[in-house]
C-alpha positions in Angstrom: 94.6 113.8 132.8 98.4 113.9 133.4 97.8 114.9 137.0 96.0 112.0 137.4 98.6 109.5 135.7 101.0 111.0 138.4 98.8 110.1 141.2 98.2 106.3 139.8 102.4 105.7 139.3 103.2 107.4 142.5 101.1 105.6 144.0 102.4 102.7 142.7 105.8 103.4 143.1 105.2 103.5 146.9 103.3 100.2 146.4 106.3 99.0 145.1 109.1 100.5 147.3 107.4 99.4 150.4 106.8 95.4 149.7 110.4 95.4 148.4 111.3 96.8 152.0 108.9 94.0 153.7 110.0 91.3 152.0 112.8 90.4 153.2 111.6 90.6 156.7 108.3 88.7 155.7 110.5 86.2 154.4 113.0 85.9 157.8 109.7 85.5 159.2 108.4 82.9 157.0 111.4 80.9 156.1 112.6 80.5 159.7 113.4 76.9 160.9 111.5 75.2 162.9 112.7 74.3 166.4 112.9 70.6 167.4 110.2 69.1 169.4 110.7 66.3 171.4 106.5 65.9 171.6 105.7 62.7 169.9 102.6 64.1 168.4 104.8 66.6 166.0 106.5 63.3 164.5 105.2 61.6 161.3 101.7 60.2 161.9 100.2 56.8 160.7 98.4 58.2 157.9 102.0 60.0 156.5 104.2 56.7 156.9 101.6 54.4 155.2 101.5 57.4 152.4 105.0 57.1 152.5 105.0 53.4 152.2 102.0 53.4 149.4 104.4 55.8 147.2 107.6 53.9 147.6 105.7 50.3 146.5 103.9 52.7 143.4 107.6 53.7 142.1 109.3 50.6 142.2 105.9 48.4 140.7 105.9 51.5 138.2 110.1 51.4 137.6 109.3 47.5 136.9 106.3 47.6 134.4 108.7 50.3 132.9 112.4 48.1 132.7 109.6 45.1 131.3 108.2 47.4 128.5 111.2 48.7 127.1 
């Protein structure tokens, strides 16, 4: 029975060493910036501005029912 709980936190322990060793490279890797395009089609599309525009008139209709309230 001991022999076996060995096994399971060495195992573990390996587990453990070798994602603290990755992560930082996994995180270079994910976290890098993204390099400037000068392709129209990576800009903001229709549906994001209108979103955008939607949200803003929300808050402000929102922050004025709220200052009316109070």
């Amino acid at each position: 029975m001991y022999q076996q709980f060995a096994v399971t936190i060495a195992i573990s322990v390996i587990f453990s060493h070798s994602t603290r060793v990755a992560e930082p490279a996994l995180s270079a890797l994910l976290l890098r910036p993204k390099k400037p395009s000068r392709d129209r089609s990576s800009g903001p599309s229709m549906f994001n501005r209108g979103f955008g525009r939607a949200t803003d008139a929300y808050v402000s209709f929102s922050a004025i029912l709220i200052r009316k309230a109070c």
